[in-house]
C-alpha atoms as an extended CHARMM CRD file, in Angstrom:
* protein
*
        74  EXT
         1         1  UNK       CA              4.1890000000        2.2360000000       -2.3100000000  PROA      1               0.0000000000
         2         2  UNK       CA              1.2160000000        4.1030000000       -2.8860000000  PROA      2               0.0000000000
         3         3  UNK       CA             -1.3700000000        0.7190000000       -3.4390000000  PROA      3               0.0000000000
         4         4  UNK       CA             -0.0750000000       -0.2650000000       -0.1380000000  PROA      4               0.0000000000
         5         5  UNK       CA             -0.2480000000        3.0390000000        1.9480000000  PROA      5               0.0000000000
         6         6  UNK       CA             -3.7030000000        2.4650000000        0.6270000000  PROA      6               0.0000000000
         7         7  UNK       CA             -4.5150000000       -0.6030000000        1.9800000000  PROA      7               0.0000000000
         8         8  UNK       CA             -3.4340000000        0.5660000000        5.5920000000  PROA      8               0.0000000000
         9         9  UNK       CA             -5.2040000000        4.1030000000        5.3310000000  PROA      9               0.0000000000
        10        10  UNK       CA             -2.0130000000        5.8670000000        5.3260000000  PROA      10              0.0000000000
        11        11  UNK       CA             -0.8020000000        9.1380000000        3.7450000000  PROA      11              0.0000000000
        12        12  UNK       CA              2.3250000000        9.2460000000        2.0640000000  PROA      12              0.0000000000
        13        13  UNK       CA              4.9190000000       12.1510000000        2.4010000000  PROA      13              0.0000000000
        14        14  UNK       CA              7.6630000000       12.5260000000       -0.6030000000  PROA      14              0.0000000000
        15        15  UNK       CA              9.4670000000       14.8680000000       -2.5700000000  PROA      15              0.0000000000
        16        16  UNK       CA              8.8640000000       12.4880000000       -5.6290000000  PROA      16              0.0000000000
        17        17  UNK       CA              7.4560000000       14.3250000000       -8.2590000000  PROA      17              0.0000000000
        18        18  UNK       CA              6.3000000000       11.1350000000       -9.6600000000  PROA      18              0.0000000000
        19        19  UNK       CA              3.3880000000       11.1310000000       -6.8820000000  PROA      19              0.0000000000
        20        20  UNK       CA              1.8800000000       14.0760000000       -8.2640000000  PROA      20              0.0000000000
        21        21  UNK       CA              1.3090000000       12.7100000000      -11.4280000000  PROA      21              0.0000000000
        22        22  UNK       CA              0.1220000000        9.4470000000      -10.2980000000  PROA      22              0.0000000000
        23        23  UNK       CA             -2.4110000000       11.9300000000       -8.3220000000  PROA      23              0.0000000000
        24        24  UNK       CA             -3.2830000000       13.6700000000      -11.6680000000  PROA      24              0.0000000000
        25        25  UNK       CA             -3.8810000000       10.5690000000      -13.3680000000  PROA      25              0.0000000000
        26        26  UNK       CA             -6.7910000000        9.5970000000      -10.9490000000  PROA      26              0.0000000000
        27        27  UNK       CA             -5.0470000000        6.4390000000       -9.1590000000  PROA      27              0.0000000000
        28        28  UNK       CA             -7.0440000000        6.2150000000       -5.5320000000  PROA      28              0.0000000000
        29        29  UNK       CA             -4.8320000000        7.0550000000       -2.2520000000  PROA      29              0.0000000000
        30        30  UNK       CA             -5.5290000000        7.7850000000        1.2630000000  PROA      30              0.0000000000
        31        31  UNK       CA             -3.6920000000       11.1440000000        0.8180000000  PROA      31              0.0000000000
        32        32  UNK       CA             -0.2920000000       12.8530000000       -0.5210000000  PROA      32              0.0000000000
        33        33  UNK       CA              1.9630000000       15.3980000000        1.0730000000  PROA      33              0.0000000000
        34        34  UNK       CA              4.4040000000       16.5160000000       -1.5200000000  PROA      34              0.0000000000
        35        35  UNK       CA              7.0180000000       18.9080000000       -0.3560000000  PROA      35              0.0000000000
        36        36  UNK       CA             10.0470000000       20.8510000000       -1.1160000000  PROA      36              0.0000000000
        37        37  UNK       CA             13.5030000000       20.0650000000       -0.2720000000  PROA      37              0.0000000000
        38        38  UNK       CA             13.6880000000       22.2220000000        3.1980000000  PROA      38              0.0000000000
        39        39  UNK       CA             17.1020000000       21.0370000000        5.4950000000  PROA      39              0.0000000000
        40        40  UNK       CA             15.0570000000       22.8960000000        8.3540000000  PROA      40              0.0000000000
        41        41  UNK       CA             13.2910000000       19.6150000000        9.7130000000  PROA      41              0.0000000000
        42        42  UNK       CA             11.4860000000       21.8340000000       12.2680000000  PROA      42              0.0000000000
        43        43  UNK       CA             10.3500000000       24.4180000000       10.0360000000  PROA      43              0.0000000000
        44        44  UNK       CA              8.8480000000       21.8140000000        7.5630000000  PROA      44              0.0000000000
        45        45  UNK       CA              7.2800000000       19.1350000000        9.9040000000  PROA      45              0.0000000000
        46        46  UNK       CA              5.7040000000       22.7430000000       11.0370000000  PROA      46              0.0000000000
        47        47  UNK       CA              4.3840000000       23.7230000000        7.5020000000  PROA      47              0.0000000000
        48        48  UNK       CA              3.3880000000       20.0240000000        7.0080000000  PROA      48              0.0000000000
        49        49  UNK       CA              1.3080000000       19.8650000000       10.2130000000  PROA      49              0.0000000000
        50        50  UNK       CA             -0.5990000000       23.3850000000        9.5570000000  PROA      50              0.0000000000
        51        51  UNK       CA             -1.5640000000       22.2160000000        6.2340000000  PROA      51              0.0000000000
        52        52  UNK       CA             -2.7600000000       18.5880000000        7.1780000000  PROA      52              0.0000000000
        53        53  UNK       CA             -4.6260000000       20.1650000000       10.1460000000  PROA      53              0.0000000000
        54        54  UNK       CA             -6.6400000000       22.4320000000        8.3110000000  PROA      54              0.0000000000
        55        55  UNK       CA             -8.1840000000       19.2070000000        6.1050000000  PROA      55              0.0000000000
        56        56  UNK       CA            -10.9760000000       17.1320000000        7.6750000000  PROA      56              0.0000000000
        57        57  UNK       CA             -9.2390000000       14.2700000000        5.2120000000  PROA      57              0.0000000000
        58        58  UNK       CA             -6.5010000000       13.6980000000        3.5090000000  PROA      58              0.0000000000
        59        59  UNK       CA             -8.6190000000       10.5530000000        1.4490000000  PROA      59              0.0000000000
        60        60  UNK       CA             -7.6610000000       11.5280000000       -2.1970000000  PROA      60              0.0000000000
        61        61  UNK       CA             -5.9280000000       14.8440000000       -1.6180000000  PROA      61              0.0000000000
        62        62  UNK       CA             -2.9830000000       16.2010000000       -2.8560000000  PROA      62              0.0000000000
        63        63  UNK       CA             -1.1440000000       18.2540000000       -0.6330000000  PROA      63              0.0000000000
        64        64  UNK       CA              1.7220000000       20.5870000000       -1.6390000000  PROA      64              0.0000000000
        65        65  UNK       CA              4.1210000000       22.1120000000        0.9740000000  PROA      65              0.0000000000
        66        66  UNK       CA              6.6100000000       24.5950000000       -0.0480000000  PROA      66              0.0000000000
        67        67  UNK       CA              9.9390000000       25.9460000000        1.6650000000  PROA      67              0.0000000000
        68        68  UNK       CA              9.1920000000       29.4590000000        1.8770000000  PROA      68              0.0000000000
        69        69  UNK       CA             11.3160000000       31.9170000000       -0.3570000000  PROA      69              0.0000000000
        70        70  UNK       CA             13.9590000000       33.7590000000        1.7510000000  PROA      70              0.0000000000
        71        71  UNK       CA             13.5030000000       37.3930000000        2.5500000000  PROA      71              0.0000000000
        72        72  UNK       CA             15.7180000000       40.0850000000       -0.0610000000  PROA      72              0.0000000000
        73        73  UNK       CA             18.8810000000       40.7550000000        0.6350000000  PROA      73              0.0000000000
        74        74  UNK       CA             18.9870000000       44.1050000000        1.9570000000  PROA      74              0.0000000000
């Protein structure tokens, strides 16, 4: 998946672990957004369009976006 998100200049999005080691080991990609489990579609796409906007490229960049932790119970 990743050699051919390459070859059309696209990013890929996952929660695949798997994609952050193949980042690690140097393998070339147009970008990764690795995120957390979040059942808040809003929220994320959110959190996953601040962080890719703040980039002038994703070329070769890992990008890691988290479900933030819930407040403590009072």
């Amino acid at each position: 998946m990743l050699s051919a998100a390459l070859a059309d200049g696209r990013a890929v999005l996952t929660h695949d672990r798997d994609f952050i080691r193949l980042h690690k080991s140097g393998t070339p990609h147009s970008g990764i957004v690795f995120t957390s489990v979040d059942y808040d579609s809003q929220a994320l796409a959110a959190r996953i369009h601040a962080a890719v906007s703040a980039l002038p490229s994703l070329a070769g960049q890992l990008v890691r976006v988290n479900r933030p932790n819930p407040p403590p119970a009072p």
